[in-house]
C-alpha positions as CSV (number, residue, x, y, z in Angstrom):
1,X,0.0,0.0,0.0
2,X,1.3,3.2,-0.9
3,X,2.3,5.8,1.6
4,X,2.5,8.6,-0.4
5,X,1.3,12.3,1.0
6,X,0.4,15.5,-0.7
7,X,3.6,18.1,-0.4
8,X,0.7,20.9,0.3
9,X,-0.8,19.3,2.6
10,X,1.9,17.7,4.5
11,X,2.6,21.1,5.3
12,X,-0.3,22.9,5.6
13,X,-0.4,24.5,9.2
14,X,3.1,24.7,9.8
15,X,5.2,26.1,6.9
16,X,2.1,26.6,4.6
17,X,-1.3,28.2,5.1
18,X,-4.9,27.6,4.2
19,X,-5.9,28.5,0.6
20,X,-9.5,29.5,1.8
21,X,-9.1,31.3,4.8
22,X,-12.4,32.0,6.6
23,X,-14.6,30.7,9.3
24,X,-18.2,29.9,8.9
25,X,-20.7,28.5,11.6
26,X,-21.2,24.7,11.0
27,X,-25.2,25.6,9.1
28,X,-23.1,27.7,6.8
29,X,-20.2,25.9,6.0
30,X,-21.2,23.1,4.0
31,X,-22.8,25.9,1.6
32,X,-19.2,28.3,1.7
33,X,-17.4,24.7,0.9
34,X,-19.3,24.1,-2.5
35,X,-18.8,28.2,-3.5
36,X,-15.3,28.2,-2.8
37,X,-14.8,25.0,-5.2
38,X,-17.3,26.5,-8.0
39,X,-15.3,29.7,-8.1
40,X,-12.3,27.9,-8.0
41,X,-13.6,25.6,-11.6
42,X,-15.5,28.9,-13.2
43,X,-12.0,31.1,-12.6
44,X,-9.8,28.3,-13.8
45,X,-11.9,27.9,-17.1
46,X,-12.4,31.1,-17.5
47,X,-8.4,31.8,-17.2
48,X,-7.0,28.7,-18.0
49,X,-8.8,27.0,-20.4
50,X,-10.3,29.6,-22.8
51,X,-9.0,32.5,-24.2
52,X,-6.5,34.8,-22.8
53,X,-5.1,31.6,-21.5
54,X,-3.5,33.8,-18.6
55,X,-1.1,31.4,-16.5
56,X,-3.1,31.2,-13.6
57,X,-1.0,28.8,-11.1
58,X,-2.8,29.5,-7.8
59,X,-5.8,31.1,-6.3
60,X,-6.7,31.8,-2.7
61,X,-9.4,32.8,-1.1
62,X,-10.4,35.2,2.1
63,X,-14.2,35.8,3.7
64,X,-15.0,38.6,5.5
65,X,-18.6,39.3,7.2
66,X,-18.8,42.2,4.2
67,X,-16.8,40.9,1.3
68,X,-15.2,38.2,-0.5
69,X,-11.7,38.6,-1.5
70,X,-9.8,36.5,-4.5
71,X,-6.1,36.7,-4.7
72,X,-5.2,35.3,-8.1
73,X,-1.3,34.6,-9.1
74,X,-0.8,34.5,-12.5
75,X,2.4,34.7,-14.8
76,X,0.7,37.0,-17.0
77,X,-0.9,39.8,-15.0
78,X,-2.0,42.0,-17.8
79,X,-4.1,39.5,-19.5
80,X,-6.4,39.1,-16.5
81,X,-6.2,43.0,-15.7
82,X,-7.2,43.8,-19.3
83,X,-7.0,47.1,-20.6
84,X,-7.8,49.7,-18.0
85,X,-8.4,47.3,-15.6
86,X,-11.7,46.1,-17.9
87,X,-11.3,41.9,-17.7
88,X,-11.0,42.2,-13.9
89,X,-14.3,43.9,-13.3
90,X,-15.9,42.2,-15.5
91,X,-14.6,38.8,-13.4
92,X,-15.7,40.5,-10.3
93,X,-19.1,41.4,-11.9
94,X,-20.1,38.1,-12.5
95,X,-18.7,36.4,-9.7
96,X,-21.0,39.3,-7.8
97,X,-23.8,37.7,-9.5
98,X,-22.5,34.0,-9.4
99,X,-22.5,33.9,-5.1
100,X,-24.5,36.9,-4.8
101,X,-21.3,38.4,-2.1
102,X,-19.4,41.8,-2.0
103,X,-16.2,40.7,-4.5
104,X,-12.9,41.8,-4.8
105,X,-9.9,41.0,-6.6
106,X,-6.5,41.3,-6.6
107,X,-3.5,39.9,-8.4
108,X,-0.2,38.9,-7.9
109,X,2.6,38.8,-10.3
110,X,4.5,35.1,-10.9
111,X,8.1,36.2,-10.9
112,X,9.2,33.2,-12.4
113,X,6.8,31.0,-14.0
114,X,9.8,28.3,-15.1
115,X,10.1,27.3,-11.4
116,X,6.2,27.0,-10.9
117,X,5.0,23.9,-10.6
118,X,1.5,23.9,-11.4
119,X,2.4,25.8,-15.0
120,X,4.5,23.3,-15.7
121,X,2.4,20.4,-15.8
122,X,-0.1,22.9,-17.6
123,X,2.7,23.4,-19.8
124,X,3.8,20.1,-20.6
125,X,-0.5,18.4,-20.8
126,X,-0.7,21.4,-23.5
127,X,2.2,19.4,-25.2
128,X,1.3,16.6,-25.0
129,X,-1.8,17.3,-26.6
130,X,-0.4,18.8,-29.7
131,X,2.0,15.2,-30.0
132,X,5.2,16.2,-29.4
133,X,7.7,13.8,-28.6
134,X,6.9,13.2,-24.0
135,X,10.6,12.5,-23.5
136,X,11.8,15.5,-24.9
137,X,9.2,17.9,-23.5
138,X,9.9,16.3,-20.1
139,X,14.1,16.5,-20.4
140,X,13.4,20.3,-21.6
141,X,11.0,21.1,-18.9
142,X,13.2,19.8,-15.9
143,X,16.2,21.7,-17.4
144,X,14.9,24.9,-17.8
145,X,13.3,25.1,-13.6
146,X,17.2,23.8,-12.8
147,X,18.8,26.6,-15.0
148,X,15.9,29.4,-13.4
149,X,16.7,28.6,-10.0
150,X,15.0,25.6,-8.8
151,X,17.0,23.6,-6.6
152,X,15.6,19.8,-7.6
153,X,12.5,19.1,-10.3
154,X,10.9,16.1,-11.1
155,X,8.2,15.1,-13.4
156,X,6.0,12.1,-13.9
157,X,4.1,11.0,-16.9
158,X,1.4,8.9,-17.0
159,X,-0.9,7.4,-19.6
160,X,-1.2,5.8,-22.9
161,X,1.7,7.6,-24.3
162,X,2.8,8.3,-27.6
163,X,-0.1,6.5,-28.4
164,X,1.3,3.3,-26.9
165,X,-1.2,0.6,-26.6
166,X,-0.6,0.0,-23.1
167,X,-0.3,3.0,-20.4
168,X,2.9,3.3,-19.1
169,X,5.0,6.0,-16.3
170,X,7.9,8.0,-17.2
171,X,9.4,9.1,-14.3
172,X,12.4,12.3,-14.9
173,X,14.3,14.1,-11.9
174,X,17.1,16.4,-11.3
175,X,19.3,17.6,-8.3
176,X,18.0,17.2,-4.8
177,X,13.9,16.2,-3.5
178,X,13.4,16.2,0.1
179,X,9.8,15.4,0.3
180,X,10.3,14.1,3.7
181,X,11.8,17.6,5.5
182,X,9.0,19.8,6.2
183,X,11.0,22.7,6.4
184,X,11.6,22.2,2.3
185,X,9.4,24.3,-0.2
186,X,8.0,21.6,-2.2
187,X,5.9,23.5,-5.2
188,X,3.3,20.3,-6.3
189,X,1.5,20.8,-9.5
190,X,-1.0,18.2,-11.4
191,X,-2.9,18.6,-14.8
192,X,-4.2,16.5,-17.4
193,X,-3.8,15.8,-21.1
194,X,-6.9,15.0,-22.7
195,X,-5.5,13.4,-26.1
196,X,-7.1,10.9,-28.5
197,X,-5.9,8.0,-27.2
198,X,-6.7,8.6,-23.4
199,X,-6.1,10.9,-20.7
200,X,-2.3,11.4,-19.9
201,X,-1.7,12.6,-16.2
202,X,1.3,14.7,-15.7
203,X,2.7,15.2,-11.9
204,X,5.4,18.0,-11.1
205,X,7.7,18.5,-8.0
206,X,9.8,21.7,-7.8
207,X,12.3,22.4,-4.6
208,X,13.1,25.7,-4.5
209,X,14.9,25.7,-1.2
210,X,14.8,25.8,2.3
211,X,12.0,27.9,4.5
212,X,13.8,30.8,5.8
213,X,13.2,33.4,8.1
214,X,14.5,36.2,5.7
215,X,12.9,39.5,5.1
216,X,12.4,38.7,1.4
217,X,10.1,35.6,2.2
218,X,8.1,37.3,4.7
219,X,7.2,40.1,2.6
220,X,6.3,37.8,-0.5
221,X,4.6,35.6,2.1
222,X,2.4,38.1,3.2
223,X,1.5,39.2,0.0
224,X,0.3,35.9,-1.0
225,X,-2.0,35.9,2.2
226,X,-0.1,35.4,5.4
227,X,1.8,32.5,5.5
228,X,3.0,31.4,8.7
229,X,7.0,31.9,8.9
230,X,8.8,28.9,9.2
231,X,10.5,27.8,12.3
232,X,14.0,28.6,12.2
233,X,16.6,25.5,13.2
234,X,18.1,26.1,16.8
């Protein structure tokens, strides 16, 4: 039996915090639960999957009593901004009228979207689809995080691929992967492949270092919605 856990996860709590950060009383929640994941699938279509295709690799979530707050990261800021700010009221317009809440949203730049896990996999299923060769788009993939910083990468394919007519894993990693040490910044991203021959499931690890307690961390950190420092190493 596998003993696998989700990097995220495993850390959520002490070096990681919530994506949905709000408390509801126990009639409510059930109801918040299911809005939080239909805004989560209507902003990832309407970002990911359909045009401007803007690179969205994360979203969190805050409730107020008054308002609901989205914090988007995205690799490419100014297609969900639109011009003069149009695409983002528009988003908040109809999320307004999808949960019938006070909406706000706010975005956050991806300074490196080669070391992001969740764009890669993106990045490699929308590959995948279009038949290029999976070895090569895998090797290319974990070279380029290694070259923009990333301190170990590994990627997992999974599926029928190149067509093949059984489904079969190919497993590439470079430099270090301590999945074990929860002071590590594991970045986890999953997508899918939806080609003609069967789904294809690609997996992506990044390690981008240690947690530290430097001033650069904290103030990205709380930008992305407060998340906790890590413990320092006495």
């Amino acid at each position: 039996m596998g003993q696998k856990t989700h990097p995220f996860g495993f850390r959520v709590g002490i070096t990681e915090a919530h994506k949905s950060r709000w408390y509801a009383p126990k009639a409510l929640y059930g109801e918040l639960l299911v809005e939080d994941y239909k805004i989560r699938k209507f902003l990832d279509h309407r970002l990911n999957r359909t045009p401007p295709f803007a690179a969205v690799s994360d979203l969190q979530i805050d409730r107020t009593r008054e308002e609901l707050k989205i914090i988007i990261r995205t690799a490419r800021p100014g297609l969900v901004i639109g011009p003069k700010g149009a695409e983002v009221d528009r988003l908040a317009e109809q999320l307004q009228f999808m949960t019938g809440r006070k909406v706000s949203i706010s975005i956050m730049e991806v300074k490196n979207p080669d070391i992001e896990a969740q764009l890669i996999a993106e990045g490699v299923a929308e590959q995948l689809k279009k038949r290029a060769s999976f070895r090569r788009i895998v090797k290319m993939r974990c070279e380029a995080a290694m070259q923009n910083g990333a301190k170990g990468v590994r990627i997992q394919v999974s599926g029928r691929l190149g067509g093949a007519e059984m489904s079969r894993t190919l497993d590439n990693r470079l430099g270090a992967l301590p999945l074990s040490t929860l002071q590590a910044n594991i970045d986890y991203g999953f997508a899918e492949a939806n080609t003609t021959y069967g789904v294809i499931g690609v997996k992506v690890w990044v390690y981008k270092g240690m947690f530290t307690e430097e001033s650069t961390q904290e103030i990205e950190s709380n930008a992305a919605g407060a998340r906790p420092r890590a413990r320092g190493r006495r």
